[in-house]
C-alpha positions as CSV (number, residue, x, y, z in Angstrom):
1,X,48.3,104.1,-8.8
2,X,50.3,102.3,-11.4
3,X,52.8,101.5,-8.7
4,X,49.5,99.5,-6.7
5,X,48.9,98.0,-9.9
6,X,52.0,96.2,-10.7
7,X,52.3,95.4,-6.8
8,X,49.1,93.6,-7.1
9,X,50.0,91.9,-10.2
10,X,53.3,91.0,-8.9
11,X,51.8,89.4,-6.0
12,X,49.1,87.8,-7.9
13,X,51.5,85.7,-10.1
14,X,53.3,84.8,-7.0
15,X,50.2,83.2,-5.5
16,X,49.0,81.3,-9.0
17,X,52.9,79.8,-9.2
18,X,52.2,79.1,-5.4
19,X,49.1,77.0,-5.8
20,X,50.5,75.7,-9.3
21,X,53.4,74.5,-7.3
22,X,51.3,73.1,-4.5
23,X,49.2,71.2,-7.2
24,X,51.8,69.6,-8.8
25,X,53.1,68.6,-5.5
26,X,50.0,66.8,-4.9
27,X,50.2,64.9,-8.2
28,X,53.7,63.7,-7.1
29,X,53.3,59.9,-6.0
30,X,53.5,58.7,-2.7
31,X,56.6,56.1,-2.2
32,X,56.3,52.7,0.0
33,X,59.0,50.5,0.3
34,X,58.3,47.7,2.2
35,X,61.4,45.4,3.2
36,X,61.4,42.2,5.1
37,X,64.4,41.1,6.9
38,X,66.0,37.6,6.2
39,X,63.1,36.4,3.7
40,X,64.2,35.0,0.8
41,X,62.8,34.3,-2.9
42,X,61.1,31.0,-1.8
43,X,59.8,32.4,1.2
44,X,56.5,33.3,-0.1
45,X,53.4,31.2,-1.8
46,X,53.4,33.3,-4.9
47,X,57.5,32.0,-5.5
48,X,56.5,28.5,-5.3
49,X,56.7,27.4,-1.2
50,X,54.1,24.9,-1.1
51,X,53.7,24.9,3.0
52,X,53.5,29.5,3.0
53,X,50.8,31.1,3.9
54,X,51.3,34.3,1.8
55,X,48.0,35.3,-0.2
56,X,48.0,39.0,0.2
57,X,51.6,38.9,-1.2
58,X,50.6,36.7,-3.5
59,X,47.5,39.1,-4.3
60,X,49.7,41.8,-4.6
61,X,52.3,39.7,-6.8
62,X,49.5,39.3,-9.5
63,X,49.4,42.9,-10.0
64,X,52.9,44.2,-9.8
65,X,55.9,44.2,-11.9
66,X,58.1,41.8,-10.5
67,X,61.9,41.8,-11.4
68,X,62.5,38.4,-11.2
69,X,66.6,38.9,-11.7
70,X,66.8,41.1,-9.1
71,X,69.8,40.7,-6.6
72,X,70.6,42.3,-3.3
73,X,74.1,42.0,-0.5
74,X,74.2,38.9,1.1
75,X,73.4,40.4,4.4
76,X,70.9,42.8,6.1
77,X,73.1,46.2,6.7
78,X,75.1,45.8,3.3
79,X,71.6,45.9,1.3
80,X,70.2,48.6,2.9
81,X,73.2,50.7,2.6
82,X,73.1,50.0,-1.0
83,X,69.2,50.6,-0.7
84,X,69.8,53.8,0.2
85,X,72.9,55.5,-1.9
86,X,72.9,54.1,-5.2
87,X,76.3,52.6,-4.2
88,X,77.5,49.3,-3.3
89,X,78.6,48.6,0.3
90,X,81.7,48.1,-0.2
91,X,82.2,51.9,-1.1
92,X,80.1,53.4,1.8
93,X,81.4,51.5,5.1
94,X,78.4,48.9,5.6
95,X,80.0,45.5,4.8
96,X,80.1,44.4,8.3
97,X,76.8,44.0,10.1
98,X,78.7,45.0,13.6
99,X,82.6,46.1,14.5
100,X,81.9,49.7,13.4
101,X,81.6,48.5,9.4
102,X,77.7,48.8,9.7
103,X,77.7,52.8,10.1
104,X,76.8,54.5,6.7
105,X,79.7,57.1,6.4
106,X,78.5,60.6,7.2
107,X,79.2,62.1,3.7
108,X,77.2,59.2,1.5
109,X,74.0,61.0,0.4
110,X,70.6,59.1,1.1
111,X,67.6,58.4,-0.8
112,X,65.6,60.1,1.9
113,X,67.4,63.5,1.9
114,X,67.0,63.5,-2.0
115,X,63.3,62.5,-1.2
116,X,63.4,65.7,1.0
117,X,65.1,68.4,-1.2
118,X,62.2,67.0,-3.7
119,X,59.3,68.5,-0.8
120,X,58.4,65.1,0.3
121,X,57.8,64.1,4.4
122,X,59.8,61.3,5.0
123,X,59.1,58.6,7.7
124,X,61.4,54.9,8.5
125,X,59.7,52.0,10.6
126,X,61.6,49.1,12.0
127,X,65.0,48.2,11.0
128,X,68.1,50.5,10.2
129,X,71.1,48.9,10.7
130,X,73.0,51.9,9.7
131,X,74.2,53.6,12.8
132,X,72.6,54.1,16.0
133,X,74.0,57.5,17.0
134,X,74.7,61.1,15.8
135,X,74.9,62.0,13.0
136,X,74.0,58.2,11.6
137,X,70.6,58.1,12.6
138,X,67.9,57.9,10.1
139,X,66.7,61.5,12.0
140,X,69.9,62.8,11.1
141,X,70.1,61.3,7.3
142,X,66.4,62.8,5.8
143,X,63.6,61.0,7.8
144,X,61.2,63.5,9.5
145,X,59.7,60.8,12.0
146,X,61.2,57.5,13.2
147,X,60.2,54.5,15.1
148,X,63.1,52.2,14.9
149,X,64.8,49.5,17.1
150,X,68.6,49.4,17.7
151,X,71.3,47.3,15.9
152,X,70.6,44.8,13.1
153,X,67.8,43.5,15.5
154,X,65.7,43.0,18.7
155,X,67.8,42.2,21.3
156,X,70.9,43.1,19.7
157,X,73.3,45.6,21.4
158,X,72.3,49.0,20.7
159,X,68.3,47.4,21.5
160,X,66.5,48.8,24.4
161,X,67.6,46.3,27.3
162,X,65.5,43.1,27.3
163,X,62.9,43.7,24.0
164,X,62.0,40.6,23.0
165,X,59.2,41.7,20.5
166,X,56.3,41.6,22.5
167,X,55.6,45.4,24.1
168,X,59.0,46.6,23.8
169,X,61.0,50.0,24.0
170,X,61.9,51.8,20.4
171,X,63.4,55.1,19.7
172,X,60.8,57.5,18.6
173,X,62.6,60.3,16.8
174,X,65.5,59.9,19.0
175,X,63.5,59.3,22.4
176,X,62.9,56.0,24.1
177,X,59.7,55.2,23.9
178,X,57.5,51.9,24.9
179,X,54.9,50.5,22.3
180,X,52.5,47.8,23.1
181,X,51.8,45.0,20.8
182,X,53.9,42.7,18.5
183,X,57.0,44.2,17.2
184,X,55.5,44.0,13.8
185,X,52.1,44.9,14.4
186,X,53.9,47.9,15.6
187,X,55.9,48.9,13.1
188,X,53.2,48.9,10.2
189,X,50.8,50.7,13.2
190,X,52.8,53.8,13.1
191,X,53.5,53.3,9.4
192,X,49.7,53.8,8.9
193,X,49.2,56.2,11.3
194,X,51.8,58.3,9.6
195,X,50.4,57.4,5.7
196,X,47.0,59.2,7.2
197,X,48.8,62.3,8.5
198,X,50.4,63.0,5.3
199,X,47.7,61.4,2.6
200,X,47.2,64.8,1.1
201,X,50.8,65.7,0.6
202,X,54.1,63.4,-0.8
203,X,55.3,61.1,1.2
204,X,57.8,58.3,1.4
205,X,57.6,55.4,3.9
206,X,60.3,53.2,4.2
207,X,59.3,50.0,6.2
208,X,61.5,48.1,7.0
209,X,60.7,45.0,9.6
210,X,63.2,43.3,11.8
211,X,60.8,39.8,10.7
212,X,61.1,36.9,10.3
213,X,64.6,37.7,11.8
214,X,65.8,35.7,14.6
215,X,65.1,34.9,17.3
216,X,61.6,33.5,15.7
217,X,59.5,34.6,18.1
218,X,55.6,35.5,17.5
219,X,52.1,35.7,18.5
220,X,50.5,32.3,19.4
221,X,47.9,31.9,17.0
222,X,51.0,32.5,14.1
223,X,52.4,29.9,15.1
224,X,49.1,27.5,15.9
225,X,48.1,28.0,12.0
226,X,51.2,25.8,11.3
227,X,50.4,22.5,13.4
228,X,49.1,19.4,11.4
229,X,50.3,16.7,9.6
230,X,51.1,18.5,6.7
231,X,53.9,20.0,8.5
232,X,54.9,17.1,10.2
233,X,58.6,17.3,8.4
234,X,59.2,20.8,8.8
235,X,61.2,21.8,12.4
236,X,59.5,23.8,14.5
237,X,62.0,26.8,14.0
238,X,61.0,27.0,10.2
239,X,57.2,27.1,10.9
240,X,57.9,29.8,13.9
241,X,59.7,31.9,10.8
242,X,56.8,30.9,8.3
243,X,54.1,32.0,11.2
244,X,56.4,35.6,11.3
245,X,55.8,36.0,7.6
246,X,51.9,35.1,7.7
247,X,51.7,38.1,10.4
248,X,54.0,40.2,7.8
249,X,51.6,39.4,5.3
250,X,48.6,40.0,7.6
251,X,50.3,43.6,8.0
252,X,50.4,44.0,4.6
253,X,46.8,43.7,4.0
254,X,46.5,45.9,6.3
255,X,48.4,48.6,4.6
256,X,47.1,47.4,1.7
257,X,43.1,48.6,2.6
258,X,44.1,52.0,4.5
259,X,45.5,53.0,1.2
260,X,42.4,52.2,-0.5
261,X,40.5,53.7,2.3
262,X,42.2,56.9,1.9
263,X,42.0,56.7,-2.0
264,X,45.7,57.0,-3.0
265,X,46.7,53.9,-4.0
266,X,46.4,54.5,-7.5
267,X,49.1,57.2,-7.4
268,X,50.9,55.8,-4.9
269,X,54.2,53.3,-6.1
270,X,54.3,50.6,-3.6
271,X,57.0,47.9,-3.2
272,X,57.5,44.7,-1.3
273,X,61.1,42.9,-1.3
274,X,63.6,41.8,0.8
275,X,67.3,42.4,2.2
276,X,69.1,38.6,1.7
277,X,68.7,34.8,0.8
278,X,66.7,33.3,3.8
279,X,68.0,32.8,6.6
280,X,65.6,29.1,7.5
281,X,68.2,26.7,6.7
282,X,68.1,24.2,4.6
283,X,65.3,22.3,5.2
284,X,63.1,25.1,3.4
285,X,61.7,26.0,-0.2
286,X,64.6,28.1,-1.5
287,X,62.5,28.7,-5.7
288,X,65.6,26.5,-7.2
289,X,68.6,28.6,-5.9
290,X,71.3,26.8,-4.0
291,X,72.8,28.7,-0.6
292,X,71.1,31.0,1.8
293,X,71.9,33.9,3.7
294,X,75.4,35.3,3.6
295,X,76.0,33.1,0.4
296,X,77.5,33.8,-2.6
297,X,75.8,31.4,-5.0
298,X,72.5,33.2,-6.1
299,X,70.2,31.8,-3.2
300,X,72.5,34.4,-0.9
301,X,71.6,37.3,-2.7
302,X,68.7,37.1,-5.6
303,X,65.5,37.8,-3.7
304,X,61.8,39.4,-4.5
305,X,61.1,42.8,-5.8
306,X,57.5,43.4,-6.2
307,X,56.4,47.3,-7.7
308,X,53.1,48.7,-8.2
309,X,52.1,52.5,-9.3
310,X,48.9,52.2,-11.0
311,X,48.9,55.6,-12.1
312,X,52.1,54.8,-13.7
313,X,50.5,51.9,-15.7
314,X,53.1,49.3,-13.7
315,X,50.9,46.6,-12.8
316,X,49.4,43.5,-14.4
317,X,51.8,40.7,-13.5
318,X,54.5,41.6,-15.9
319,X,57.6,39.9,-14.9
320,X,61.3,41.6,-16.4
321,X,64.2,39.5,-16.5
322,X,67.0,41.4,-16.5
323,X,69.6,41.7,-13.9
324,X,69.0,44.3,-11.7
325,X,70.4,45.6,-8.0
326,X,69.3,47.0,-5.1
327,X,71.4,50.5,-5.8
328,X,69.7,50.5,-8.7
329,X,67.0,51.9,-7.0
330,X,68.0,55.5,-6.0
331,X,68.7,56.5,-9.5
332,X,65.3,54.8,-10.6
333,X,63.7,56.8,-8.5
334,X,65.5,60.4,-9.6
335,X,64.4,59.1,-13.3
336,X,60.9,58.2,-12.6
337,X,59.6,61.0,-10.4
338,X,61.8,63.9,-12.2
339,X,63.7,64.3,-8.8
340,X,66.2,67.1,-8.8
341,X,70.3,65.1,-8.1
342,X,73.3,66.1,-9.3
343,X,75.5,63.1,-7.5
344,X,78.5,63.7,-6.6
345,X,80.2,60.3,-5.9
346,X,79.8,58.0,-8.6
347,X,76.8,55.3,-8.0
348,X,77.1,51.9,-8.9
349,X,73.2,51.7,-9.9
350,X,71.4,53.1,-13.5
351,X,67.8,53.9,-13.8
352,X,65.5,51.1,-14.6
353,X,62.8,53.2,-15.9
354,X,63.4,51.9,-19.6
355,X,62.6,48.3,-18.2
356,X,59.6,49.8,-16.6
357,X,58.0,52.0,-19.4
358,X,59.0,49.8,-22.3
359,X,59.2,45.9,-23.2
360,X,61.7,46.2,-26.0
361,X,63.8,48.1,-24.9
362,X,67.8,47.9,-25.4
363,X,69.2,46.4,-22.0
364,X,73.1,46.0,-21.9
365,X,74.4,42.9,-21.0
366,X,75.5,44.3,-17.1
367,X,78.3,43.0,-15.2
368,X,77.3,43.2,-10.8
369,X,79.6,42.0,-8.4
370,X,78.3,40.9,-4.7
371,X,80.2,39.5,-1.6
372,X,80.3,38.7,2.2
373,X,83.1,40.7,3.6
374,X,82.0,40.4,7.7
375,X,85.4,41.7,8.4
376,X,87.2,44.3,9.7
377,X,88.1,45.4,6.8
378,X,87.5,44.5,3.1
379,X,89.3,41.5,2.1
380,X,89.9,40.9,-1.7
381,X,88.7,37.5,-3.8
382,X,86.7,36.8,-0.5
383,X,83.3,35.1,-1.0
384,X,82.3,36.9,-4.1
385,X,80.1,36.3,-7.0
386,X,80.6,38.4,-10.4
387,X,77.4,38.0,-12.8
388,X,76.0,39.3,-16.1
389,X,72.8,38.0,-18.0
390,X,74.2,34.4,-19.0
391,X,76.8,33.6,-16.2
392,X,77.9,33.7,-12.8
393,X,81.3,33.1,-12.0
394,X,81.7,32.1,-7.7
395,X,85.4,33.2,-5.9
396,X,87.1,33.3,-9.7
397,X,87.3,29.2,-9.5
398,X,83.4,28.0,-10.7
399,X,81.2,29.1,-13.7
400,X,78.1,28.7,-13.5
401,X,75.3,28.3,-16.8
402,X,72.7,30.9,-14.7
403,X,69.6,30.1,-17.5
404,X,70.6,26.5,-17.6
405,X,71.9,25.9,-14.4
406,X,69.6,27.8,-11.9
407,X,70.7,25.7,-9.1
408,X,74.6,26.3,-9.5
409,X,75.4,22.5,-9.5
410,X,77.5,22.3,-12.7
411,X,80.8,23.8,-12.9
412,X,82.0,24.6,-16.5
413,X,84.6,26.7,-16.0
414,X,87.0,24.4,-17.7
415,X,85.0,24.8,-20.7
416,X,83.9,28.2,-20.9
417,X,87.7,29.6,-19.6
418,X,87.2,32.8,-22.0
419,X,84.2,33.8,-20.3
420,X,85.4,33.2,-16.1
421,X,88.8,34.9,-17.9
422,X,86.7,38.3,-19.2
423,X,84.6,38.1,-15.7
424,X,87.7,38.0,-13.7
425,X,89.2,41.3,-15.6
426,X,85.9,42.8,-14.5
427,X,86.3,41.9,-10.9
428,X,89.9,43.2,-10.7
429,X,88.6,46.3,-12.3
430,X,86.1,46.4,-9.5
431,X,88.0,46.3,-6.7
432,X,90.4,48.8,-7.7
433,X,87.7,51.0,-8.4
434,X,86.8,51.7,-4.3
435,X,90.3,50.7,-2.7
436,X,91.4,53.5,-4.7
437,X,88.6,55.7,-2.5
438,X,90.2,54.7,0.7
439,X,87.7,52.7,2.6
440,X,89.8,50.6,4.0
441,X,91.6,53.6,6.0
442,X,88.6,55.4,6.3
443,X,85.8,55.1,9.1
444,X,82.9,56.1,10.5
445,X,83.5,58.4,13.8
446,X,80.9,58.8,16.2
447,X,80.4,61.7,17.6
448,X,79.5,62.8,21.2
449,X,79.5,66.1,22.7
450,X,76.8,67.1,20.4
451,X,73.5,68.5,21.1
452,X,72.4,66.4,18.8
453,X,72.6,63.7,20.9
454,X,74.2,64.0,24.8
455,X,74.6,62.0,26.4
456,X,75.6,59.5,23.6
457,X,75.0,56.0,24.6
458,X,77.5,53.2,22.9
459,X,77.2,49.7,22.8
460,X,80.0,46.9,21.9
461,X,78.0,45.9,18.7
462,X,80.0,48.9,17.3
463,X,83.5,48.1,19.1
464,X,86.1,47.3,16.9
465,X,87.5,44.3,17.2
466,X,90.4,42.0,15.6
467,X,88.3,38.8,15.4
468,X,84.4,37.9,16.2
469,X,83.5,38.3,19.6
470,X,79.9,37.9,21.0
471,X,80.3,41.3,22.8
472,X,77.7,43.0,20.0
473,X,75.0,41.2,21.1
474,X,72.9,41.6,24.6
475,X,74.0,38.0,25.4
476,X,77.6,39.1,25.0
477,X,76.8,41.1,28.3
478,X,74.8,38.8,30.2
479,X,77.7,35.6,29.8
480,X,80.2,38.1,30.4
481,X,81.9,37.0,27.3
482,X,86.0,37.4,27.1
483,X,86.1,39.4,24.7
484,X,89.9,41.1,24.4
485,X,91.1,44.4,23.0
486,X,88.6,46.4,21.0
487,X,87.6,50.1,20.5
488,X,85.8,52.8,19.3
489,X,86.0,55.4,16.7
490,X,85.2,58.7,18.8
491,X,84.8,62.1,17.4
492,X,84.8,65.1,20.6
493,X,83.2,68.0,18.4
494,X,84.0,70.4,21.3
495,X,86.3,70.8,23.7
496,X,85.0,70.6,27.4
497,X,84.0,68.6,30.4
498,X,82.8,65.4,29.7
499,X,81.9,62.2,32.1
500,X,82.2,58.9,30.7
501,X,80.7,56.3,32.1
502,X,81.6,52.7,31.8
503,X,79.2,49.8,32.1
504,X,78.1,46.0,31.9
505,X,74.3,46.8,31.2
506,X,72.6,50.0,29.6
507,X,71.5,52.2,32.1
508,X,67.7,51.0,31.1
509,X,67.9,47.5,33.0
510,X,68.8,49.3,36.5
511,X,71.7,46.6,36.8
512,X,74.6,46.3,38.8
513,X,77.8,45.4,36.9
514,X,78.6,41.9,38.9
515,X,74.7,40.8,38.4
516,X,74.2,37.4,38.2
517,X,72.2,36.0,35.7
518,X,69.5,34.7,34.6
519,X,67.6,37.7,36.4
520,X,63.9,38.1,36.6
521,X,63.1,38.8,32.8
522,X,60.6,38.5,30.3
523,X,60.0,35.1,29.1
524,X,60.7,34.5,25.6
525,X,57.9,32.6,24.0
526,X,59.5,30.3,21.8
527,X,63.2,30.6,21.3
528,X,64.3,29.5,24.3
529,X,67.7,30.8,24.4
530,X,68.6,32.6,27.0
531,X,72.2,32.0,28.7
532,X,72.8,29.7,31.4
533,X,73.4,31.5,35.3
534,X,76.5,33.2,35.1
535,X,78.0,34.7,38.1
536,X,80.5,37.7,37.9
537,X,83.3,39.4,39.6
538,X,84.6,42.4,37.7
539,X,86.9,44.3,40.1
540,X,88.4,47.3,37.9
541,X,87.4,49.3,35.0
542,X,89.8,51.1,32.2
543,X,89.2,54.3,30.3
544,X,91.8,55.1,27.8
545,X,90.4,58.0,25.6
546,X,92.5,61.4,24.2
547,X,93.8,62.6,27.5
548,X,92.9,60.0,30.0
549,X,94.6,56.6,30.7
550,X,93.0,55.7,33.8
551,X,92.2,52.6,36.1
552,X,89.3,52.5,38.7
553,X,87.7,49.9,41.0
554,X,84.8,48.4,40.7
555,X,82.8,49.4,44.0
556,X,80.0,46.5,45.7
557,X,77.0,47.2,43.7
558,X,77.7,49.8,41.6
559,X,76.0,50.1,38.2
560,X,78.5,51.9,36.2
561,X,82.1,53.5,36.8
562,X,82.6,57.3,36.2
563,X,85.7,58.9,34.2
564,X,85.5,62.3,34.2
565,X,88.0,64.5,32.2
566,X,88.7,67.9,30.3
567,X,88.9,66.4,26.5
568,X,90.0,68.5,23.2
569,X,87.8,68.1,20.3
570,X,88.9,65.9,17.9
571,X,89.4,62.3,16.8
572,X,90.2,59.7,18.8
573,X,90.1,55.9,19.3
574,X,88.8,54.8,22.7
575,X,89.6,51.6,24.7
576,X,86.6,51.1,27.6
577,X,87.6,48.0,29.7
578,X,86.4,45.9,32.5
579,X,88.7,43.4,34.1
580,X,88.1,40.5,36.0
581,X,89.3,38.9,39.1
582,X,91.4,36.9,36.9
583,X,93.3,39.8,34.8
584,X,90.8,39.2,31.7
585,X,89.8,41.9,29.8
586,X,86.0,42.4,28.9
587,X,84.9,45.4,27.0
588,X,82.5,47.6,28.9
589,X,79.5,46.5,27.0
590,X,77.6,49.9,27.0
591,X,79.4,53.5,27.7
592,X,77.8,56.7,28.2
593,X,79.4,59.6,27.2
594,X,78.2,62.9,28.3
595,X,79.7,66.9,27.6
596,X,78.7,68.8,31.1
């Protein structure tokens, strides 16, 4: 009897901690990041841009904390790499947007696997730019459902063949799968749909929209709204990009009232910001800054950062003006929920919470470094920017009065050679700091044989290659662009049978590999940029891979040309070739590799 009694009572506690547990779980907020891709500071109404159309932003700006010194990479992979680990991108293998230097090494530690050891349900939408194969994938790095597109954007190499934003093909959790509507539209669609699924449990969305990227293409009546003679100066590829935002900002209204709807917006901590300077060119409203995308004076790299959690008391317009960073946002987020992280590499970010929860606090005068490698490999003293509260010091040979001097157009370096002197010590110390990790030998294999992912489908976007080529893009494949030597960082996690397949076009488009182009394809709306007719005549395909050094014809009307071989596990850089009539080597812009 006593025996039944302590059973009962043992059991009993375990169900109170059980729905004590589930109750707090519930009280945990929901996390939304929203981030827009190429829109920078002055690319919004509520910033200043006097020709915008932004006033659900701008709504939303007037009742958020804004950090108004906030500061990202100077391009769209590099951020969100940093956006994700705490570290900057120079550390992690993501200071490339193509060329293999965009794939988040496999051992970095994401925010959404620390979202998910933490019991939240963790979903991505759009962009990811981090690696578009096993075991990169935002599946395989702590998202439970994905709708994404491939590369750094539509139409890019690793896209589905011919998306053009209108009714395209994404990967839904790994399977290609066709949406209709506007890429956008689509993207904050599934985004809702998934916020309602999971409204009664923790979740974190990350949102993350290929817009206003190029190629600016958008629904009509986006692009109508901006006809008139008040934008009689402004080109007609800035008001295609201002029409993209005006649809993001539509979409975020939209996310906006389903919150409301559902009645957790009050404990749900909602951001809007974006991954680099713009990318509209000079003729637009840049709030002040001077340079633009991939730049590093502060117009490259100093964009939005919008946060509202009204259960949190952060709202009310309250603007902090300290320097901050985008890998300053994975430790903020361990220090504001309570999230259980030990780290085990070192992160470049600190918690922000004391600028959040209290207006006089302490803040140390920081010292953030930011570049634009979009190389091979890291070069040192290349395009860089060191900065702390006061000053900004650009490639060690300009100082630059930040809070005087917001526009970067007054070098006093000569005057001030103590302070570029004790920023330059910093920079040195810097660098040293990740060379001494390796990255430069180090990189990111992908691996095939897997049942993760076979066959594993690769795309030239992530060949390595000496110099730029136009191979990463789908336009590389349609011109048949020379693009020389190049390969692949291949990891064969078994040994076996595998077929590897080399071809011009992804196996989607139902191409042969002498096509001649322009074939029949979806018109683009507005960016009229397709390539000119360019006619082919490919007559061998190379395979050199572990075991196999091979040469093969190209047969009349074939699609793709099959290796097939018995290959050890193991790492191994691959060389996939088509040659020309001519003896010019092409890469073979998309390989499938399969373990039988």
């Amino acid at each position: 009897m006593r025996k039944n009694i302590l059973s009962i009572l043992f059991f009993s506690v375990l169900l109170l901690n059980f729905h004590a547990a589930t109750a707090q779980d519930k009280h945990k907020p929901n996390v939304i990041i929203v981030i827009t891709d190429d829109q920078g500071k002055g690319d919004l109404a509520c910033e200043g841009n006097p020709y915008i159309k932004t006033p659900n932003i701008d709504k939303f700006y007037n009742q958020a904390v804004r950090f108004t010194n906030y500061h990202v990479s100077t391009t769209c992979a590099p951020t969100r790499g940093s956006l994700m680990t705490g570290r900057h991108s120079n550390r992690i293998n993501v200071f490339h947007t193509i060329n293999g230097r965009s794939i988040l090494f496999e051992d970095e530690v994401t925010l959404p696997q620390v979202f998910a050891q933490n019991g939240y349900t963790n979903a991505m939408f759009g962009k990811w730019h981090l690696g578009d194969n096993y075991p990169y994938r935002p599946e395989d790095r702590g998202f439970h459902e994905v709708v994404r597109l491939g590369g750094g954007g539509i139409g890019q190499g690793p896209d589905y063949w011919g998306n053009d934003y209108f009714d395209d093909t994404y990967w839904h959790n790994g399977k290609m799968e066709k949406y209709k509507g506007y890429c956008t539209d689509v993207f904050f669609s599934q985004a809702i749909s998934f916020i309602e699924k999971n409204k009664d449990q923790p979740f974190f969305c990350y949102l993350s929209t290929n817009a206003p990227h190029s190629p600016y293409n958008l629904p009509e009546k986006y692009f109508d709204m901006y006809q008139g003679k008040e934008y009689k100066d402004l080109n007609s590829r800035l008001l295609r990009f201002y029409g993209m935002i005006t649809n993001l900002d539509d979409n975020f209204k939209r996310l906006e009232n389903k919150l409301q709807e559902l009645k957790i917006a009050d404990n749900t901590i909602l951001i809007f910001t974006t991954d680099n300077g713009t990318s509209a060119g000079r003729s637009t409203y840049n709030a002040g800054l001077r340079g633009s995308k991939g730049s590093q004076y502060d117009g490259g790299h100093r964009v939005p950062m919008y946060i509202r959690w009204p259960n949190g008391q952060l709202t009310g317009g309250k603007d902090i003006d300290e320097l901050v960073a985008h890998y300053d946002m994975l430790p903020t987020f361990v220090d504001l929920l309570g999230l259980d992280f030990n780290p085990v590499k070192k992160l470049d970010g600190k918690s922000l919470v004391p600028l959040l929860k209290n207006d006089e606090v302490a803040w140390e005068n920081r010292i953030l470094y930011m570049d634009t490698q979009r190389e091979q490999n890291l070069i040192k003293y290349r395009k860089y920017t060191v900065m702390d509260n006061d000053w900004r010091l650009v490639d060690g040979k300009e100082l630059y009065d930040i809070n005087k001097d917001l526009g970067q157009q007054n070098n006093v370096i000569d005057q001030y050679p103590e302070v570029a002197a004790r920023l330059s010590v910093g920079y040195e110390n810097w660098w040293e700091s990740f060379v001494d990790e390796g990255v430069n030998q180090r990189y990111a294999y992908i691996k095939v044989g897997s049942p993760k992912e076979n066959p594993t489908r690769l795309s030239a976007h992530d060949m390595i290659v000496g110099k730029y080529s136009p191979a990463w893009h789908q336009d590389g494949a349609r011109n048949a662009s020379p693009a020389g030597g190049g390969k692949w960082k291949i990891e064969f996690v078994e040994d076996g049978e595998y077929t590897i397949s080399l071809r011009r076009f992804p196996r989607e488009s139902n191409l042969a590999i002498n096509s001649t182009f322009p074939a029949q394809e979806k018109a683009v709306q507005y960016d009229k940029t397709s390539p000119a007719s360019v006619k082919s005549d490919f007559k061998e395909a190379f395979l050199y891979v572990a075991n196999i050094s091979k040469t093969l014809a190209v047969e009349k009307g074939t699609q793709e040309v099959v290796f097939k071989g018995n290959i050890p596990a193991g790492k191994y850089d691959m060389e996939a070739q088509l040659i020309d009539e001519s003896g010019r080597l092409h890469p073979a812009y998309y390989v499938y590799v399969e373990k039988k």
